[in-house]
PDB file with SEQRES, HELIX, SHEET and CRYST1 records, atoms N, CA, C and O in Angstrom:
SEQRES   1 A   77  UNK UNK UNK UNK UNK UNK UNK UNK UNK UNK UNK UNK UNK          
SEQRES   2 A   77  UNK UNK UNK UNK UNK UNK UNK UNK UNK UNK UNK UNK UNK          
SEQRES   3 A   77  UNK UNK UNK UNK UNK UNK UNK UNK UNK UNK UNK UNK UNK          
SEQRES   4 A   77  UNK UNK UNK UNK UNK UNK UNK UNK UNK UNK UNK UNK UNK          
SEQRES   5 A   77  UNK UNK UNK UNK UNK UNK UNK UNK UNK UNK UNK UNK UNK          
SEQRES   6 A   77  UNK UNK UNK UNK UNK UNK UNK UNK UNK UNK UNK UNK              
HELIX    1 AA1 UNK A   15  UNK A   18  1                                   4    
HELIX    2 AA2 UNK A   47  UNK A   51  1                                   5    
HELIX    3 AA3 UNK A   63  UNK A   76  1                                  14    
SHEET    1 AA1 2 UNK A  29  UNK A  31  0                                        
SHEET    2 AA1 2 UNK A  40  UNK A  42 -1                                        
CRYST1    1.000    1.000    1.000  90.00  90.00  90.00 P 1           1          
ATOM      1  N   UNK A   1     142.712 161.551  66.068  1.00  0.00           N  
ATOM      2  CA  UNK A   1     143.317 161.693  64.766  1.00  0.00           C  
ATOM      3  C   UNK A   1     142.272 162.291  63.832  1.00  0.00           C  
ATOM      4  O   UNK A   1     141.116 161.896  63.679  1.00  0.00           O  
ATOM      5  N   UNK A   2     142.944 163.416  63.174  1.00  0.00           N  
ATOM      6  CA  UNK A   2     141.681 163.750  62.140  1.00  0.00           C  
ATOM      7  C   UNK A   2     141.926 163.643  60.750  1.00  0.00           C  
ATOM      8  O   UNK A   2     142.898 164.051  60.115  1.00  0.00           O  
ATOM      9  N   UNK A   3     140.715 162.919  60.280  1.00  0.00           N  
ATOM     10  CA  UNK A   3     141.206 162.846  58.783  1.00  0.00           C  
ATOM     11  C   UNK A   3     140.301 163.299  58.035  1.00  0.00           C  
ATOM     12  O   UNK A   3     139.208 163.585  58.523  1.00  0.00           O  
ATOM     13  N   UNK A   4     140.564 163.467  56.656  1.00  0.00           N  
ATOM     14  CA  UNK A   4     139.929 164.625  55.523  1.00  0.00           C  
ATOM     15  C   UNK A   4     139.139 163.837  54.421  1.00  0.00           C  
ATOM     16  O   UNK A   4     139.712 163.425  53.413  1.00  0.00           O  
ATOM     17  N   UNK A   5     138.181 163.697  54.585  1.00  0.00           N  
ATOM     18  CA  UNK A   5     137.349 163.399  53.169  1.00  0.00           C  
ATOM     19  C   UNK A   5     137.488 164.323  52.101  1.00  0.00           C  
ATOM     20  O   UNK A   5     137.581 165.550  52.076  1.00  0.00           O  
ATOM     21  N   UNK A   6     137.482 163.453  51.235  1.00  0.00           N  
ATOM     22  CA  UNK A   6     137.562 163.892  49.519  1.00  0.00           C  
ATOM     23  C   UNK A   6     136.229 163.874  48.764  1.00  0.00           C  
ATOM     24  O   UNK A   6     135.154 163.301  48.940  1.00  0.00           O  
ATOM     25  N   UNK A   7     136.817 164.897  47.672  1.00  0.00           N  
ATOM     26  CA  UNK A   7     135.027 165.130  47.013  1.00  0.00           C  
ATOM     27  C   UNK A   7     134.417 163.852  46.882  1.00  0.00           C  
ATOM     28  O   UNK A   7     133.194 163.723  46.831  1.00  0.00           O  
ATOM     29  N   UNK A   8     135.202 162.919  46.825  1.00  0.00           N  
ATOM     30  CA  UNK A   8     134.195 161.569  46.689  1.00  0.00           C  
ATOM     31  C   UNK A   8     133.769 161.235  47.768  1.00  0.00           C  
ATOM     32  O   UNK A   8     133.182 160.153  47.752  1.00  0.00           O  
ATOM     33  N   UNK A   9     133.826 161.705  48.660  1.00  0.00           N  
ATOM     34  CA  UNK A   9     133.777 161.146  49.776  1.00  0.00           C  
ATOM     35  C   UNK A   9     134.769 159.566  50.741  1.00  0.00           C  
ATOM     36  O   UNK A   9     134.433 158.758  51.607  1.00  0.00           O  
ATOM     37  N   UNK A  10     136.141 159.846  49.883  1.00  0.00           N  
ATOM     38  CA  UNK A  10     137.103 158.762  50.051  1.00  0.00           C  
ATOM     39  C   UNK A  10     137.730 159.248  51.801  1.00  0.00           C  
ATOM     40  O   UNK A  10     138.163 160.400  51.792  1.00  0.00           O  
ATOM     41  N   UNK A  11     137.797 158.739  52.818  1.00  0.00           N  
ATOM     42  CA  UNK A  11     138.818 158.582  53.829  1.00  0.00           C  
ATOM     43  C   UNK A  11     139.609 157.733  53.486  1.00  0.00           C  
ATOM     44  O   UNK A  11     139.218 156.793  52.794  1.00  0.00           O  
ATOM     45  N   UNK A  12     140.804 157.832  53.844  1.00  0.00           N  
ATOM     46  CA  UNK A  12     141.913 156.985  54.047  1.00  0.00           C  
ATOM     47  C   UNK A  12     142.226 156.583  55.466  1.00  0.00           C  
ATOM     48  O   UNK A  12     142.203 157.353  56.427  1.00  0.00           O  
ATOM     49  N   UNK A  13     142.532 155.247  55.503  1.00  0.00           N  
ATOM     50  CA  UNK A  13     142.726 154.327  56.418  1.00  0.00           C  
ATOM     51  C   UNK A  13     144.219 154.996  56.855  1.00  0.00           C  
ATOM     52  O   UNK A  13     144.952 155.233  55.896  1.00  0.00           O  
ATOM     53  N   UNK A  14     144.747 155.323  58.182  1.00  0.00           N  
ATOM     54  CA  UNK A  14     146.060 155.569  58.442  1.00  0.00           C  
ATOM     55  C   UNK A  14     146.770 154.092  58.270  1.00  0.00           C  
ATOM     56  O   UNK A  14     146.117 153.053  58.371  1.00  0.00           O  
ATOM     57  N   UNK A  15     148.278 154.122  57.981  1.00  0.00           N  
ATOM     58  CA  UNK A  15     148.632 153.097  57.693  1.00  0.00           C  
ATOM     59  C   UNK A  15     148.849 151.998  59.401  1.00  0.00           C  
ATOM     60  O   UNK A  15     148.702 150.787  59.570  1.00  0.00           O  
ATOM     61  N   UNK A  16     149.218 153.047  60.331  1.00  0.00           N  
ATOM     62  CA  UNK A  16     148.939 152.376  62.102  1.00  0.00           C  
ATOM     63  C   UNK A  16     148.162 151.973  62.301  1.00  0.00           C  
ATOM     64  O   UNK A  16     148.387 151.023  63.052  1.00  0.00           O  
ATOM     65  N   UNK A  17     146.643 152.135  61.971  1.00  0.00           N  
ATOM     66  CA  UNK A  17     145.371 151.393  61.526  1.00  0.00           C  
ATOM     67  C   UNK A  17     145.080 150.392  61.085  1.00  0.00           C  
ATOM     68  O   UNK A  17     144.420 149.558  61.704  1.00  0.00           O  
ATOM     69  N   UNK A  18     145.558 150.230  59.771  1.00  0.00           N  
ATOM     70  CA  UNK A  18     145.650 149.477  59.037  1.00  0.00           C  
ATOM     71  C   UNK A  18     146.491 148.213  59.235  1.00  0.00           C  
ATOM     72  O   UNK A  18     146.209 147.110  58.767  1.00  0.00           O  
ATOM     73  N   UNK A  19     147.486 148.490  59.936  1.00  0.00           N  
ATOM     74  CA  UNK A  19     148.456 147.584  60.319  1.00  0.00           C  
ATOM     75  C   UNK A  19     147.936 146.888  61.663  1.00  0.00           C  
ATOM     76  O   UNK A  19     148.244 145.709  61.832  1.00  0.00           O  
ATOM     77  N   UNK A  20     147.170 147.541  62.623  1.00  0.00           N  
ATOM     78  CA  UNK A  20     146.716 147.426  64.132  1.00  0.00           C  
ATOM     79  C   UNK A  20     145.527 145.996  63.389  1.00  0.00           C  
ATOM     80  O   UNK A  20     145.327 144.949  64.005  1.00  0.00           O  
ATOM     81  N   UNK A  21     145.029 146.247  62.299  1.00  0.00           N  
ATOM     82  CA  UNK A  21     143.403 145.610  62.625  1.00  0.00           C  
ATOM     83  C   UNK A  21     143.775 144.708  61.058  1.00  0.00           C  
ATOM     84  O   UNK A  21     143.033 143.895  60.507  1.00  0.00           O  
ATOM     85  N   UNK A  22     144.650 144.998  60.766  1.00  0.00           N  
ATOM     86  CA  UNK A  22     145.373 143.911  59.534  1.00  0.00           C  
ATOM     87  C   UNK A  22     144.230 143.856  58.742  1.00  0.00           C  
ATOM     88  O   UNK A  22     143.443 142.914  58.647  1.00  0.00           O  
ATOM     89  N   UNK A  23     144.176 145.453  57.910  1.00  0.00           N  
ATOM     90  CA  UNK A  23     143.070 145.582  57.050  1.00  0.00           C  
ATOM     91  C   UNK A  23     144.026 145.870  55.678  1.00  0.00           C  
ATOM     92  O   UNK A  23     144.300 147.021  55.340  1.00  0.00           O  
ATOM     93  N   UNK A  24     144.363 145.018  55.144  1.00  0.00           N  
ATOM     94  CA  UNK A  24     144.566 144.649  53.840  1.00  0.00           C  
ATOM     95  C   UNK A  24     143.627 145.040  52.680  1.00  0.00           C  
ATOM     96  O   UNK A  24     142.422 144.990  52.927  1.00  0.00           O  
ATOM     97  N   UNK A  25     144.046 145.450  51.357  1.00  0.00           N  
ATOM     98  CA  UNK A  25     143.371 145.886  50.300  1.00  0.00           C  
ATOM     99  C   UNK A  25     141.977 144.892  49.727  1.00  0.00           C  
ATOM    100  O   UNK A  25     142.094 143.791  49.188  1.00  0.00           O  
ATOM    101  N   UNK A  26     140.842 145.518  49.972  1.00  0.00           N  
ATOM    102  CA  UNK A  26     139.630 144.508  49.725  1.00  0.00           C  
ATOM    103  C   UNK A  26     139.083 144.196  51.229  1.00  0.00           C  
ATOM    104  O   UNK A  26     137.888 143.910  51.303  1.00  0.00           O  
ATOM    105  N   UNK A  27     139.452 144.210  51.814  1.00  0.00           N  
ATOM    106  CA  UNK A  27     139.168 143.839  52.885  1.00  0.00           C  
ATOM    107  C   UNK A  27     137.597 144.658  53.524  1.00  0.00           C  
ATOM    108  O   UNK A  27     137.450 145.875  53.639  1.00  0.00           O  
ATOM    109  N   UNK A  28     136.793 143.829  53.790  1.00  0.00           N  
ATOM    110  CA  UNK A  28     135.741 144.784  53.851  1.00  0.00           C  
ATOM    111  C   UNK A  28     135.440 145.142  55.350  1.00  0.00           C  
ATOM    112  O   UNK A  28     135.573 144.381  56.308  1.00  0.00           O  
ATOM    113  N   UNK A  29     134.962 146.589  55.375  1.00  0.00           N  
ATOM    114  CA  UNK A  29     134.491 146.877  56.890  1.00  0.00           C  
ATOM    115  C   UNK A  29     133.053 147.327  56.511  1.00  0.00           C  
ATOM    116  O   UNK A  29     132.642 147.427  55.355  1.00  0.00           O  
ATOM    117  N   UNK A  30     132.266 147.614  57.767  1.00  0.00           N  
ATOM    118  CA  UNK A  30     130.876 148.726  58.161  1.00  0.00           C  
ATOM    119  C   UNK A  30     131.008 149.615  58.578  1.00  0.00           C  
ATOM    120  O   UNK A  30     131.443 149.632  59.730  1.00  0.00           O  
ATOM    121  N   UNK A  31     130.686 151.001  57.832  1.00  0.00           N  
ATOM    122  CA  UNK A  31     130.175 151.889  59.073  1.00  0.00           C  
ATOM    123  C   UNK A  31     129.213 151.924  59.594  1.00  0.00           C  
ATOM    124  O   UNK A  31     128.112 151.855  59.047  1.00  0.00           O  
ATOM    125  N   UNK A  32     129.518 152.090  61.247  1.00  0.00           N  
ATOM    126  CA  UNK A  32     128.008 152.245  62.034  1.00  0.00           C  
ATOM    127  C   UNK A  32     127.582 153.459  63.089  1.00  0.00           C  
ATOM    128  O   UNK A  32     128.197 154.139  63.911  1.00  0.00           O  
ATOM    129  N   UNK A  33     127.012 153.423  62.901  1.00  0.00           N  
ATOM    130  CA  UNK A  33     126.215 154.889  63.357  1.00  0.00           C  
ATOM    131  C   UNK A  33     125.582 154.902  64.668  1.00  0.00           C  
ATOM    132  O   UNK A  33     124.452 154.515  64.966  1.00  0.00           O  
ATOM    133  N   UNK A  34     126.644 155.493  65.531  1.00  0.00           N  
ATOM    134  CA  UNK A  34     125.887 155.113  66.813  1.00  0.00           C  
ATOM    135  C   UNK A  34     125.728 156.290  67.197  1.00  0.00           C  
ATOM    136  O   UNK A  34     126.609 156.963  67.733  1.00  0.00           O  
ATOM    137  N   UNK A  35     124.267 156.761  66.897  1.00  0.00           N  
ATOM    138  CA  UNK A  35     123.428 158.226  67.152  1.00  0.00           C  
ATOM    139  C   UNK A  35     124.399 159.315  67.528  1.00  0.00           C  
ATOM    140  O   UNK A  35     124.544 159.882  68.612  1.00  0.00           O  
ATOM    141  N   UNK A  36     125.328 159.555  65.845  1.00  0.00           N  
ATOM    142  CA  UNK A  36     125.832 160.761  66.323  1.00  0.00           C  
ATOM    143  C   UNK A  36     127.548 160.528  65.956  1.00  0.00           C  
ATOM    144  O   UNK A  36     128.236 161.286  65.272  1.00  0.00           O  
ATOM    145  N   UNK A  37     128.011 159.205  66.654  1.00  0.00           N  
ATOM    146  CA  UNK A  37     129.697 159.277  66.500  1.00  0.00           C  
ATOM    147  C   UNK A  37     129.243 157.635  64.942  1.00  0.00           C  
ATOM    148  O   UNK A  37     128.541 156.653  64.700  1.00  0.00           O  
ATOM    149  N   UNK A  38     130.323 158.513  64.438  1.00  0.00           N  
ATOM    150  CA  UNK A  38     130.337 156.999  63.265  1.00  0.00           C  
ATOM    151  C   UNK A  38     131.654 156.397  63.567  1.00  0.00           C  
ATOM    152  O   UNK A  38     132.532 157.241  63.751  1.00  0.00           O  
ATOM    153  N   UNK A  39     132.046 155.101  63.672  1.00  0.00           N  
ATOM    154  CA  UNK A  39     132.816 154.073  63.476  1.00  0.00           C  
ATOM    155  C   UNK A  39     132.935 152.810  62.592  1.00  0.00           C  
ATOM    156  O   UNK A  39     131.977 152.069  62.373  1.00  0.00           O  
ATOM    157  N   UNK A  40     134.237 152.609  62.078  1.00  0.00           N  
ATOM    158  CA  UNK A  40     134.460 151.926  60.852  1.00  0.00           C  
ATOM    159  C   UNK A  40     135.107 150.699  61.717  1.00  0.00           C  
ATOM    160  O   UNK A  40     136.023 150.699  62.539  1.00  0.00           O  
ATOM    161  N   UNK A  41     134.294 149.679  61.225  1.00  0.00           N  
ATOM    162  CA  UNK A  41     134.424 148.135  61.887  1.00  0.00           C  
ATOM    163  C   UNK A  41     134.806 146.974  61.250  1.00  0.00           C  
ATOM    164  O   UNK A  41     133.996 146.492  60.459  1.00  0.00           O  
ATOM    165  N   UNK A  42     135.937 146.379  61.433  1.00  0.00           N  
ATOM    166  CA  UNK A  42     136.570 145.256  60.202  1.00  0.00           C  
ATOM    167  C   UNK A  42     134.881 144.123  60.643  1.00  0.00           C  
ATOM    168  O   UNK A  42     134.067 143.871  61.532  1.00  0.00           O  
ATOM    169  N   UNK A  43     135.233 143.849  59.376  1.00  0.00           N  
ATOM    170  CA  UNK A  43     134.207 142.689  59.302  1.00  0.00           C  
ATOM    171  C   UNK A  43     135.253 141.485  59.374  1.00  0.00           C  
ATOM    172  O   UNK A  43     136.389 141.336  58.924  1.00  0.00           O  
ATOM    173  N   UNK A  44     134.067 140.385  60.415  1.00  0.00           N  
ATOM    174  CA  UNK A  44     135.352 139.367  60.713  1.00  0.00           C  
ATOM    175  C   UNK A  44     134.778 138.551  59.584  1.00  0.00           C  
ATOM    176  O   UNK A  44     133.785 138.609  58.860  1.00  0.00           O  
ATOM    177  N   UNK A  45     135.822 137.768  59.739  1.00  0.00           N  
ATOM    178  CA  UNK A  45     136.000 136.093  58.379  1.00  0.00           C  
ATOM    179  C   UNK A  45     135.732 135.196  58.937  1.00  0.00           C  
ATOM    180  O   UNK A  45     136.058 134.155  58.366  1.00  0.00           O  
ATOM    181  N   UNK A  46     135.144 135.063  60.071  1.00  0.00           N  
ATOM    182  CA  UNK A  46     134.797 133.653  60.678  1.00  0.00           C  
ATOM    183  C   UNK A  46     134.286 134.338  62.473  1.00  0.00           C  
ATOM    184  O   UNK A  46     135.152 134.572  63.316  1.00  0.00           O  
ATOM    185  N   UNK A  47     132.788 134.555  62.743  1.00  0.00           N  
ATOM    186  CA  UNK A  47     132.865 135.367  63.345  1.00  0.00           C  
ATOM    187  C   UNK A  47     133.001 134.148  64.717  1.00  0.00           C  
ATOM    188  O   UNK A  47     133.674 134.261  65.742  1.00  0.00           O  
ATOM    189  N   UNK A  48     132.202 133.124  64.336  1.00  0.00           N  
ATOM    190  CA  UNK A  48     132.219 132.163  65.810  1.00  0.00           C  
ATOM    191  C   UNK A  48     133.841 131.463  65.737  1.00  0.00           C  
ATOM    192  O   UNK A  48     134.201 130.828  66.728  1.00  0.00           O  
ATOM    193  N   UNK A  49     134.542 131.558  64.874  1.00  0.00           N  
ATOM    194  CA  UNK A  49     135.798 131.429  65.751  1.00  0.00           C  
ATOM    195  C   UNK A  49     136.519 132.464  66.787  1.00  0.00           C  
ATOM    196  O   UNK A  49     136.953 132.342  67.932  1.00  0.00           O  
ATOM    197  N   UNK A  50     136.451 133.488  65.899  1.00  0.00           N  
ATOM    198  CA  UNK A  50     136.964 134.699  66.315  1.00  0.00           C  
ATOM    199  C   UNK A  50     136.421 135.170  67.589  1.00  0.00           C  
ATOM    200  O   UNK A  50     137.080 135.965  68.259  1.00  0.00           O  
ATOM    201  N   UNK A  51     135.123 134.697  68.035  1.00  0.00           N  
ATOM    202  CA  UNK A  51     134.333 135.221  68.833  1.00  0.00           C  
ATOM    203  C   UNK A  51     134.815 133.971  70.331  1.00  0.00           C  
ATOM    204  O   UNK A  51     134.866 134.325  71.510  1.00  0.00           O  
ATOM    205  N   UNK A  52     135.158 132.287  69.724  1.00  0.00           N  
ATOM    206  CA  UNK A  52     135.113 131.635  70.767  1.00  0.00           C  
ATOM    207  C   UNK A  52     136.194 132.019  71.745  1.00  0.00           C  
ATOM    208  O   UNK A  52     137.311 132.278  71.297  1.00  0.00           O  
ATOM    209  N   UNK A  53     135.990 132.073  72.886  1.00  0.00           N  
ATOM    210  CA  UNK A  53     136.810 132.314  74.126  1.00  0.00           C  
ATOM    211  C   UNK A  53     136.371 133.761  74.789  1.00  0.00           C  
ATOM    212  O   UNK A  53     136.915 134.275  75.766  1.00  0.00           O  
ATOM    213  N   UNK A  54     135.344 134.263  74.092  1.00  0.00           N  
ATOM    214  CA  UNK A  54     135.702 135.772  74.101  1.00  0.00           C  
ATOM    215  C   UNK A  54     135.396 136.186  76.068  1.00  0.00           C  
ATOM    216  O   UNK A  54     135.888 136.829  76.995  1.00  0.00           O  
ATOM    217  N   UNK A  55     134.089 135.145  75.694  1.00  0.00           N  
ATOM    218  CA  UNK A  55     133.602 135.527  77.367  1.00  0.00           C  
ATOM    219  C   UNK A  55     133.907 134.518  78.480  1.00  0.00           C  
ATOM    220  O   UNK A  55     133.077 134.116  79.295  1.00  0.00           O  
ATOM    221  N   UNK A  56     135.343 134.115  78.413  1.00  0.00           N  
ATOM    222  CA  UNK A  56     135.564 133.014  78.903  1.00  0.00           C  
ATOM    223  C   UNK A  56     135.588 133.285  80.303  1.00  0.00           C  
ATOM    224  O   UNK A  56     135.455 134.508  80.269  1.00  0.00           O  
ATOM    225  N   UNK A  57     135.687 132.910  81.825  1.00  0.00           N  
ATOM    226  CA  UNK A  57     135.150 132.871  82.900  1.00  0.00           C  
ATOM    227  C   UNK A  57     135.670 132.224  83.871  1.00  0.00           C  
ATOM    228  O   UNK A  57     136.178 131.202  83.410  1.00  0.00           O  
ATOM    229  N   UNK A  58     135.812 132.293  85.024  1.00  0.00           N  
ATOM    230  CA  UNK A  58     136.238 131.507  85.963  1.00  0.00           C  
ATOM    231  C   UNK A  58     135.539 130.105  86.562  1.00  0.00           C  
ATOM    232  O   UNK A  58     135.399 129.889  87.766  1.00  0.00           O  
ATOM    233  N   UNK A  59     135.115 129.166  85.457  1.00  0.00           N  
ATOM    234  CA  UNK A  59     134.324 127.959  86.257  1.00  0.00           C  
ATOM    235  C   UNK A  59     133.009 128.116  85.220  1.00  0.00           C  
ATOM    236  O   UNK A  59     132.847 129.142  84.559  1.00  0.00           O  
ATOM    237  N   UNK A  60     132.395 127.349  85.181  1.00  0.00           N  
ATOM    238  CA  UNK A  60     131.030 126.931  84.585  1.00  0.00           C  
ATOM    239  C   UNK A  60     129.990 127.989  85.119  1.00  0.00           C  
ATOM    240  O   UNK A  60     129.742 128.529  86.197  1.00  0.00           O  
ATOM    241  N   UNK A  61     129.478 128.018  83.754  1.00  0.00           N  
ATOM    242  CA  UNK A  61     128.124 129.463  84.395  1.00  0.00           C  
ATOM    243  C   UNK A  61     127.059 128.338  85.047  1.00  0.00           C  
ATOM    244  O   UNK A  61     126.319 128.560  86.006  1.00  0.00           O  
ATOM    245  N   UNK A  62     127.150 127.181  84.362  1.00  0.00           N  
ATOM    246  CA  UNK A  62     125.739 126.255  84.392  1.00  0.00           C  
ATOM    247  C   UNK A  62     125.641 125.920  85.722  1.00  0.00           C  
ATOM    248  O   UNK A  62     124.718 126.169  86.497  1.00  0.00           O  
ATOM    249  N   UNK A  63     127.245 125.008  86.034  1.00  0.00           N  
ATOM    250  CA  UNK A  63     127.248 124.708  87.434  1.00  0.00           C  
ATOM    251  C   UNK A  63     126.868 125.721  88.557  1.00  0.00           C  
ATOM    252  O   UNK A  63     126.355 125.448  89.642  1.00  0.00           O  
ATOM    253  N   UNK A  64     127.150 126.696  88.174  1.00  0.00           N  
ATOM    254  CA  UNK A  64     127.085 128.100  89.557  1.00  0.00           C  
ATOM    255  C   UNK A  64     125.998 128.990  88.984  1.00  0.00           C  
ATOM    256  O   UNK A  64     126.038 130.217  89.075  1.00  0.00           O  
ATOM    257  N   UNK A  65     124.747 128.121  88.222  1.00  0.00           N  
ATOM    258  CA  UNK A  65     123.288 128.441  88.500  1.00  0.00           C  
ATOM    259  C   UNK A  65     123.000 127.268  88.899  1.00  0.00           C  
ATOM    260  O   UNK A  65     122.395 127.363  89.967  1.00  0.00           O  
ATOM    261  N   UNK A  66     123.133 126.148  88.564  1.00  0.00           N  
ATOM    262  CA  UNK A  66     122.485 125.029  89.296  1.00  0.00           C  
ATOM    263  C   UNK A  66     122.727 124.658  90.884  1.00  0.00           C  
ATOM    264  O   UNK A  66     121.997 123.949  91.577  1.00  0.00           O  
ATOM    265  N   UNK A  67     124.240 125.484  91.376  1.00  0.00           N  
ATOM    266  CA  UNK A  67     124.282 125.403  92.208  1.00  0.00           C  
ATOM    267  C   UNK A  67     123.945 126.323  93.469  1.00  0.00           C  
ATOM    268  O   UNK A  67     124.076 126.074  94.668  1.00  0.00           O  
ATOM    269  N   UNK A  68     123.340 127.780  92.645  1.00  0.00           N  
ATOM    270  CA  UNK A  68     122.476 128.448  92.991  1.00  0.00           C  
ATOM    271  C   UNK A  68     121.443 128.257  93.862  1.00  0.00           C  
ATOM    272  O   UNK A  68     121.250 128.533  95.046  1.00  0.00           O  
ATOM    273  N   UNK A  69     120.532 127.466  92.584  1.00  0.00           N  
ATOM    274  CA  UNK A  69     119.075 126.543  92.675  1.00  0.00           C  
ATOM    275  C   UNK A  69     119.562 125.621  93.934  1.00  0.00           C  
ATOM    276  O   UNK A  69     118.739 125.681  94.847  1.00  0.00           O  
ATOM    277  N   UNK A  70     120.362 125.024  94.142  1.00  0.00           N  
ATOM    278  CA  UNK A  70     120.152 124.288  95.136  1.00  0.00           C  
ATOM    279  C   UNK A  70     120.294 125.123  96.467  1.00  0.00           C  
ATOM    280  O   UNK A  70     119.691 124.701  97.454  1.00  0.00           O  
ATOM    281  N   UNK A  71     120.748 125.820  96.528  1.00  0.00           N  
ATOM    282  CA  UNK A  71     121.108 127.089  97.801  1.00  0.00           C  
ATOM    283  C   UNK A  71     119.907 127.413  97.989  1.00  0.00           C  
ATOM    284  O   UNK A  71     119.754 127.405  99.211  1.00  0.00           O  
ATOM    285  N   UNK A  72     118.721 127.767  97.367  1.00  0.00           N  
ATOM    286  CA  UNK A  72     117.955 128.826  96.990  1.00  0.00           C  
ATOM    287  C   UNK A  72     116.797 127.836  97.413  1.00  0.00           C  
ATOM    288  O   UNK A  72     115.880 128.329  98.069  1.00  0.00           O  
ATOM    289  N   UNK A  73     116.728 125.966  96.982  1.00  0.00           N  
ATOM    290  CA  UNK A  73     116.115 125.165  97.508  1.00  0.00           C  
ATOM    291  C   UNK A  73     115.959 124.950  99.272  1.00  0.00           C  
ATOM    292  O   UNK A  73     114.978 124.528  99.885  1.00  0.00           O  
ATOM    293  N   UNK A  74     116.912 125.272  99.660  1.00  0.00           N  
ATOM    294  CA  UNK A  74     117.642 124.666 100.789  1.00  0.00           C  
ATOM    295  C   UNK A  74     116.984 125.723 101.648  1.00  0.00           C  
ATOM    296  O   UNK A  74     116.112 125.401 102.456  1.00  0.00           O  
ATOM    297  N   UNK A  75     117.397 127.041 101.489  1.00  0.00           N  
ATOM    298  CA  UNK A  75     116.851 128.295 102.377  1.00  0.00           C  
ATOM    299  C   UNK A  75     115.061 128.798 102.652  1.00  0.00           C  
ATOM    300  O   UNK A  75     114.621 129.453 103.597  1.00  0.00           O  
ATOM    301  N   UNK A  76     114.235 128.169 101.360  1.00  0.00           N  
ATOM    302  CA  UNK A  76     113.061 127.798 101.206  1.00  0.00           C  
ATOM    303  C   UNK A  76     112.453 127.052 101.659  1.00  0.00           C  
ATOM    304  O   UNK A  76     111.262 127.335 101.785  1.00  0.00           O  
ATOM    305  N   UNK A  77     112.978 125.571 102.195  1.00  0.00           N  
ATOM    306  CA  UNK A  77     112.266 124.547 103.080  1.00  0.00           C  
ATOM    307  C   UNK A  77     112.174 124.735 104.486  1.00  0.00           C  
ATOM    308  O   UNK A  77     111.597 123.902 105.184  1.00  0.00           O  
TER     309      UNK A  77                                                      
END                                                                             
């Protein structure tokens, strides 16, 4: 999608955008600059909620390193 900056340097948010990432008036984002492409990023309102579950997993990471360590004990003696 291409969009047109204004002498102020204003973009406008498409309204499919806007609606996708429920960026409401005030609502603040970042741009960030990743060497070269820029992207505009909602800033979250609560980032460790928003964030909990994100890397959720099949089973305990802890258990299946500890149970690693014991494999790893076992093949060593």
């Amino acid at each position: 999608m291409n969009l047109t900056i204004s002498n102020k340097g204003w973009v406008v948010i498409p309204v499919e955008f806007r609606k996708k990432y429920r960026l409401q008036p005030g609502a603040k984002v970042r741009m960030v600059d990743y060497g070269g492409v820029l992207a505009v990023v909602p800033e979250l309102h609560d980032p460790v909620a928003q964030g909990y579950g994100l890397l959720k997993g099949s089973g305990s990471l802890s258990k299946a390193l500890l149970q690693e360590h014991r494999n790893e004990n076992r093949r060593g003696k």
